[in-house]
LUMPATI-985448 format. One record per residue (C-alpha): x, y, z; residue number from 1. Coordinates in steps of 0.05 Angstrom, whole numbers, padded with zeros to 5 digits, always signed. Layout:
REM residues N
<site><u>X</u><v>Y</v><w>Z</w><seq>NUM</seq></site>
...
//
This chain:
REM residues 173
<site><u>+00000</u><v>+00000</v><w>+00000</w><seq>1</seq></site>
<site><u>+00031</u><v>+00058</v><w>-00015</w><seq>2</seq></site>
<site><u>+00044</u><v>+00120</v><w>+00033</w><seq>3</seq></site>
<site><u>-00011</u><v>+00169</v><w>+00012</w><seq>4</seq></site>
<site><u>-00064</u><v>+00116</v><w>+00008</w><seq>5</seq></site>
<site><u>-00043</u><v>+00087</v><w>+00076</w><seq>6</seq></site>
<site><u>-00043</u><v>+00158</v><w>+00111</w><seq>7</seq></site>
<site><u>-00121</u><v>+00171</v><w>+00084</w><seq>8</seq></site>
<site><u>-00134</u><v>+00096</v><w>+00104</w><seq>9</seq></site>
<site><u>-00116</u><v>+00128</v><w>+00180</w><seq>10</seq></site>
<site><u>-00143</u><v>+00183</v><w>+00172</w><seq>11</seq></site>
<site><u>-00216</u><v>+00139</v><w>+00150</w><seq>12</seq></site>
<site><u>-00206</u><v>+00098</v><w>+00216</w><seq>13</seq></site>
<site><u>-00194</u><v>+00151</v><w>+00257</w><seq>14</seq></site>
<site><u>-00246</u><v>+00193</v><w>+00245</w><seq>15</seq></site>
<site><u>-00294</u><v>+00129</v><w>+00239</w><seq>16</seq></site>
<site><u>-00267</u><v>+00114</v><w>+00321</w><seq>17</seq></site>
<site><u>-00296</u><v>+00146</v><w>+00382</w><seq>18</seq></site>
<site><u>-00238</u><v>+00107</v><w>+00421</w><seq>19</seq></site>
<site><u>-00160</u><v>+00115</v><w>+00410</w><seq>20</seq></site>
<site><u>-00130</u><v>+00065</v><w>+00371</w><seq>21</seq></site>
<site><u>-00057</u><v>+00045</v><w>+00387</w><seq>22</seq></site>
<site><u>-00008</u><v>+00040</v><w>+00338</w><seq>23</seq></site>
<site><u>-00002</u><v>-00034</v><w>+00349</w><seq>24</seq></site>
<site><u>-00068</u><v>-00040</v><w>+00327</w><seq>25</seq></site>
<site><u>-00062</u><v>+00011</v><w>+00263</w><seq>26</seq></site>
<site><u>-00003</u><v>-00023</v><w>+00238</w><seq>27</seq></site>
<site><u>-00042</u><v>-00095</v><w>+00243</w><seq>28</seq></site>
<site><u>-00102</u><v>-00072</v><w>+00207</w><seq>29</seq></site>
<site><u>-00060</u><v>-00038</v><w>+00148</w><seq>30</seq></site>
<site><u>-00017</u><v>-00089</v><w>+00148</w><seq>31</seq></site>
<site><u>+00056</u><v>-00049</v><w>+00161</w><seq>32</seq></site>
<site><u>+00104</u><v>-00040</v><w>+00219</w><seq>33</seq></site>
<site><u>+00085</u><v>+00005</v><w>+00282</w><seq>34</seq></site>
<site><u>+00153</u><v>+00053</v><w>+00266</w><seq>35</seq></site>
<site><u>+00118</u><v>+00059</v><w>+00192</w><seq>36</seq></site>
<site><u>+00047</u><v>+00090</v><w>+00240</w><seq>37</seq></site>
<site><u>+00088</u><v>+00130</v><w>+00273</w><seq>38</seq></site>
<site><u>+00125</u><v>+00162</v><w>+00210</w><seq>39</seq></site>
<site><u>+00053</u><v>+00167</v><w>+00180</w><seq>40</seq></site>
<site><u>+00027</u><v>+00197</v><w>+00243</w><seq>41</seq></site>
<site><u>+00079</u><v>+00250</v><w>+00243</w><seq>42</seq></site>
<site><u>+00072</u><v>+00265</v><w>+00168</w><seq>43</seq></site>
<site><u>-00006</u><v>+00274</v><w>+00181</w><seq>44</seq></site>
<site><u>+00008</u><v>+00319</v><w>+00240</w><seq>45</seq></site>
<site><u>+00050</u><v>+00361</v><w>+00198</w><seq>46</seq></site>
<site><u>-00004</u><v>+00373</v><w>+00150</w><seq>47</seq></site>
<site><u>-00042</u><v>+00407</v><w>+00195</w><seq>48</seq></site>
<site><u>-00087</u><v>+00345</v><w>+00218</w><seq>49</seq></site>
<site><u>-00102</u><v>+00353</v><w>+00285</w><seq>50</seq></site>
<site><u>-00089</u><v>+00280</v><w>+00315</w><seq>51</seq></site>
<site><u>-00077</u><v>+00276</v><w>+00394</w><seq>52</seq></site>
<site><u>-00021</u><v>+00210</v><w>+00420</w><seq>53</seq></site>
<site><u>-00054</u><v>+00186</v><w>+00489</w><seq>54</seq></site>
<site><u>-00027</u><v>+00136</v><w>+00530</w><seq>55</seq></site>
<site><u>-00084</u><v>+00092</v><w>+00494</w><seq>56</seq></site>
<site><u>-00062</u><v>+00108</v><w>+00427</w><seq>57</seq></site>
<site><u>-00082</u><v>+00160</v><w>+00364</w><seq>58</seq></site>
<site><u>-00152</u><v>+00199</v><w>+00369</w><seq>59</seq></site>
<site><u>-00169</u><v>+00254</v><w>+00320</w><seq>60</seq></site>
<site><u>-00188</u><v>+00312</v><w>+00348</w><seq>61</seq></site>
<site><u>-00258</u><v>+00331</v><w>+00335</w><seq>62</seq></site>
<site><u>-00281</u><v>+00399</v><w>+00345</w><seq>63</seq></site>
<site><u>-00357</u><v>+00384</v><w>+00338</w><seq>64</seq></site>
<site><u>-00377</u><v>+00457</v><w>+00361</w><seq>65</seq></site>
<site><u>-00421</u><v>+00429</v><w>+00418</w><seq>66</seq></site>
<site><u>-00442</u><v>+00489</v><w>+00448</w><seq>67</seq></site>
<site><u>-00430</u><v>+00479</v><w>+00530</w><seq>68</seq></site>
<site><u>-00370</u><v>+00456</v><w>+00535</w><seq>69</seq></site>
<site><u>-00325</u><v>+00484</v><w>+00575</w><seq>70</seq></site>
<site><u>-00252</u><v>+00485</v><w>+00597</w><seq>71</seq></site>
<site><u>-00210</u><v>+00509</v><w>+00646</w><seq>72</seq></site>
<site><u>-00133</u><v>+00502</v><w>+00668</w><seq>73</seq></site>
<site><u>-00120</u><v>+00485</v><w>+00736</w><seq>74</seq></site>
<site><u>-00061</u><v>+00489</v><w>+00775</w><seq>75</seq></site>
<site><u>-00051</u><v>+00436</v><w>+00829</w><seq>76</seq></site>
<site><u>+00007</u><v>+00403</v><w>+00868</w><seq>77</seq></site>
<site><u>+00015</u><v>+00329</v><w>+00894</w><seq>78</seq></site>
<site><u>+00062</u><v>+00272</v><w>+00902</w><seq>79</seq></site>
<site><u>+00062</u><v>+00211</v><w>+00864</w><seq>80</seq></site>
<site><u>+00016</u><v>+00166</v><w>+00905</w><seq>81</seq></site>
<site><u>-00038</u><v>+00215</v><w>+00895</w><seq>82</seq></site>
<site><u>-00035</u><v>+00214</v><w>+00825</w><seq>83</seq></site>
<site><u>-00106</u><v>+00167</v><w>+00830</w><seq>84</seq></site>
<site><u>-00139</u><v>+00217</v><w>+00880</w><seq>85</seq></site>
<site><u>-00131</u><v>+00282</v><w>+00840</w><seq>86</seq></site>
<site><u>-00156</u><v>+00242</v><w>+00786</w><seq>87</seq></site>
<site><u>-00218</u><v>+00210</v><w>+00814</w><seq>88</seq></site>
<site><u>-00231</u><v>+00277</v><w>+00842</w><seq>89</seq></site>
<site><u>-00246</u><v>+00307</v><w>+00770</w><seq>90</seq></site>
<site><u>-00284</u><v>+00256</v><w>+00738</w><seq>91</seq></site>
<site><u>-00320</u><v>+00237</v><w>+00796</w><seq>92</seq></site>
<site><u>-00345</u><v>+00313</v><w>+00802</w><seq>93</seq></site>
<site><u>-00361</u><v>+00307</v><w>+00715</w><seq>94</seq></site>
<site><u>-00303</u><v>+00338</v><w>+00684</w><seq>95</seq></site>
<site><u>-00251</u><v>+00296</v><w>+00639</w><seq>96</seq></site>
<site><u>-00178</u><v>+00312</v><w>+00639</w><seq>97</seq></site>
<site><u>-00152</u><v>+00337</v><w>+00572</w><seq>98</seq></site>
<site><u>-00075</u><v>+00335</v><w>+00587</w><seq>99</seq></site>
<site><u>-00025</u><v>+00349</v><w>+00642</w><seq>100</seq></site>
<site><u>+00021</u><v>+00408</v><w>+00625</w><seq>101</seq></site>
<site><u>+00091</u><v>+00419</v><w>+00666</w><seq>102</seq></site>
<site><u>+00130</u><v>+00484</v><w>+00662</w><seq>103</seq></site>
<site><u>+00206</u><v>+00461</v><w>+00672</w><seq>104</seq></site>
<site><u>+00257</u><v>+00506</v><w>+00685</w><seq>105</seq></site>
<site><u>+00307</u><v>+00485</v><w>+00625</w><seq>106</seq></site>
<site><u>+00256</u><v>+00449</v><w>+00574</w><seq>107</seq></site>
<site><u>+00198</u><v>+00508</v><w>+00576</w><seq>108</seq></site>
<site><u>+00136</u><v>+00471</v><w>+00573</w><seq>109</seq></site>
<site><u>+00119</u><v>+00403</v><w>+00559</w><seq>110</seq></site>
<site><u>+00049</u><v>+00378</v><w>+00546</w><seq>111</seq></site>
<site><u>+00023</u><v>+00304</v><w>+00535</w><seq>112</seq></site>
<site><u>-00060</u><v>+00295</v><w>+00528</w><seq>113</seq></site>
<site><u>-00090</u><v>+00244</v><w>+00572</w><seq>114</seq></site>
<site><u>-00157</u><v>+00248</v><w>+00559</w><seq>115</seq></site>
<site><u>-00184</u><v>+00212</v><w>+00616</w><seq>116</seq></site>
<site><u>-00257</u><v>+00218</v><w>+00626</w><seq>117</seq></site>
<site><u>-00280</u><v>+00159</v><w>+00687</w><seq>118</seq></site>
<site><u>-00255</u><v>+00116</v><w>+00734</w><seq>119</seq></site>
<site><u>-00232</u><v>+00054</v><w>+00684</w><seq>120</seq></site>
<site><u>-00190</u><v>+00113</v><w>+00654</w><seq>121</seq></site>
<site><u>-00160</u><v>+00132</v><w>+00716</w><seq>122</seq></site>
<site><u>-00139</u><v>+00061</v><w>+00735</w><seq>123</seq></site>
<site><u>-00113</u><v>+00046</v><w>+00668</w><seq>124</seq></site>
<site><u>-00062</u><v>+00099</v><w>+00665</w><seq>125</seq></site>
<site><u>-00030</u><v>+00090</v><w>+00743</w><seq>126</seq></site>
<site><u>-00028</u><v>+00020</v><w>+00726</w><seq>127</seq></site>
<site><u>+00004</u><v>+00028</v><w>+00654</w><seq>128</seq></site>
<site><u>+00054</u><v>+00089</v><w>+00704</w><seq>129</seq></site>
<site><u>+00069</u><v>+00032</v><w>+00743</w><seq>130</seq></site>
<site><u>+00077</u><v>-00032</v><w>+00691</w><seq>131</seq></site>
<site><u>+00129</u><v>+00009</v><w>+00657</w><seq>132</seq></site>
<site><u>+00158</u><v>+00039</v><w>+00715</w><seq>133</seq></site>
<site><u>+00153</u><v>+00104</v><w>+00693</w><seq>134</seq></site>
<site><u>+00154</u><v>+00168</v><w>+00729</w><seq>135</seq></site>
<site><u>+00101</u><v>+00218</v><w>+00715</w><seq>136</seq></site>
<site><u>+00120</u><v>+00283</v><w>+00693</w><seq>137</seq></site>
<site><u>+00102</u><v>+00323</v><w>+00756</w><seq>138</seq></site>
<site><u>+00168</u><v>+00299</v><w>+00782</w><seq>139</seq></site>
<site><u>+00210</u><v>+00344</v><w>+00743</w><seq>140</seq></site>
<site><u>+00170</u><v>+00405</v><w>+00777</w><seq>141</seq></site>
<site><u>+00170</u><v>+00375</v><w>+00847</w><seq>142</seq></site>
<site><u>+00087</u><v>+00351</v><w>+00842</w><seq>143</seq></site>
<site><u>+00076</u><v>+00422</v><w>+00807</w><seq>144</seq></site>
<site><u>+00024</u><v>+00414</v><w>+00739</w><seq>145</seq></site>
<site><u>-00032</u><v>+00433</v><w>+00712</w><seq>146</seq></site>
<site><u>-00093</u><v>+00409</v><w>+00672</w><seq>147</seq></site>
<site><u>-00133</u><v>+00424</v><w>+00617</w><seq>148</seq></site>
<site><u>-00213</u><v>+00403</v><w>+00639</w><seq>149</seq></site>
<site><u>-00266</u><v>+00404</v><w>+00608</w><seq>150</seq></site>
<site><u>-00340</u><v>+00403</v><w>+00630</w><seq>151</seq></site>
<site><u>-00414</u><v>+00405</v><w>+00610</w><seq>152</seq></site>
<site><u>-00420</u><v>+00477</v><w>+00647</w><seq>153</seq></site>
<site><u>-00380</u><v>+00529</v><w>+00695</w><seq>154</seq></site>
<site><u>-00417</u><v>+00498</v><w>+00746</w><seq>155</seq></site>
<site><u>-00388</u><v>+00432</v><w>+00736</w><seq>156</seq></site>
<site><u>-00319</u><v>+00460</v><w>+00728</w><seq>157</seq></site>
<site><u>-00327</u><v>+00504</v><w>+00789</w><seq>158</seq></site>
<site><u>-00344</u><v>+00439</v><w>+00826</w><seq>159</seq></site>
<site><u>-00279</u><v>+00403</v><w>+00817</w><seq>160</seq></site>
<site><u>-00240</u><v>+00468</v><w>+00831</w><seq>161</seq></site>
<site><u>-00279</u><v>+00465</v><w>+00902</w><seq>162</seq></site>
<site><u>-00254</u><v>+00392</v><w>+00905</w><seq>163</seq></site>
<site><u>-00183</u><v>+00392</v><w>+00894</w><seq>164</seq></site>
<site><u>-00179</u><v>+00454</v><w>+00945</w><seq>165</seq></site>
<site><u>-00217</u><v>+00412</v><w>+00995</w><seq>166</seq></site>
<site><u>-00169</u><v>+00352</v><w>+00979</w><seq>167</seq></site>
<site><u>-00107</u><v>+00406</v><w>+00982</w><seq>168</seq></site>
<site><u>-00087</u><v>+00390</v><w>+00916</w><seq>169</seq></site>
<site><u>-00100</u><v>+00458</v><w>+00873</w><seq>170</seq></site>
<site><u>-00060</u><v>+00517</v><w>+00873</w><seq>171</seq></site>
<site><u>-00064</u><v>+00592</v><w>+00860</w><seq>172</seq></site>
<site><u>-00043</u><v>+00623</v><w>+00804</w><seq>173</seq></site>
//
């Protein structure tokens, strides 16, 4: 298959997914290597397409216009073994988590999307933290971060700000 017919091939299951799909899987279904996604990925990204790389694999972005939605960047502070409390905190209150953002002294900032929206979510990404015994990014900013959420309403966002202050976890600007 050759290159430009592969990349609209992803670009077709992408858009056709409501779920990430890993690379693993990509490069099964069009038959090619996972360093061959990952090229394609790249080469997609650079023309413009706007496709997100979560821990769970490739989503395309979707602005859909729905009117409601809201976000909000919140700054919060917290070691490592509360990772899964900060988290629960947001989606159990309705709000998804868009990305965690750290601003490092030497690098500037560096941004990874999470998209994490429930409680399956939040247990799938400590766990895949802990299976590859990685360390999160909040490390390089001693627990400092912040986070991109996003809500039905103000109300809802205004409800996990009150949260994370009552768990000691969010920060003033």
């Amino acid at each position: 298959m050759e290159g430009d017919i592969r990349r609209n091939k992803i670009m077709e299951i992408l858009s056709g997914s409501d779920r990430p799909i890993s690379g693993t899987e990509l490069s099964g279904l069009l038959g090619v290597s996972r360093q061959v996604i990952v090229q394609d990925i790249a080469l997609l990204r650079a023309s413009c397409r706007n496709i997100l790389s979560t821990n769970k694999g490739y989503i395309l972005f979707k602005n859909d216009g729905k009117s409601g939605f809201c976000r909000r960047s919140v700054k919060v502070k917290h070691n490592n073994d509360e990772i899964a409390a900060e988290l629960n905190a947001i989606v159990d209150a309705g709000a998804g988590v868009l990305d965690v953002v750290v601003e490092h002294e030497i690098y500037g900032q560096i941004s990874v999307d999470l998209i994490i929206n429930n409680r399956a979510d939040v247990e799938a990404f400590v766990r895949k933290v802990e299976e590859n015994k990685t360390k999160p990014l909040n490390e390089l900013t001693q627990g400092v971060h912040f986070h991109t959420i996003e809500a039905e309403n103000e109300a809802v966002l205004d409800r996990v700000v009150a949260k994370l202050k009552e768990l000691g976890f969010l920060m003033e600007n």
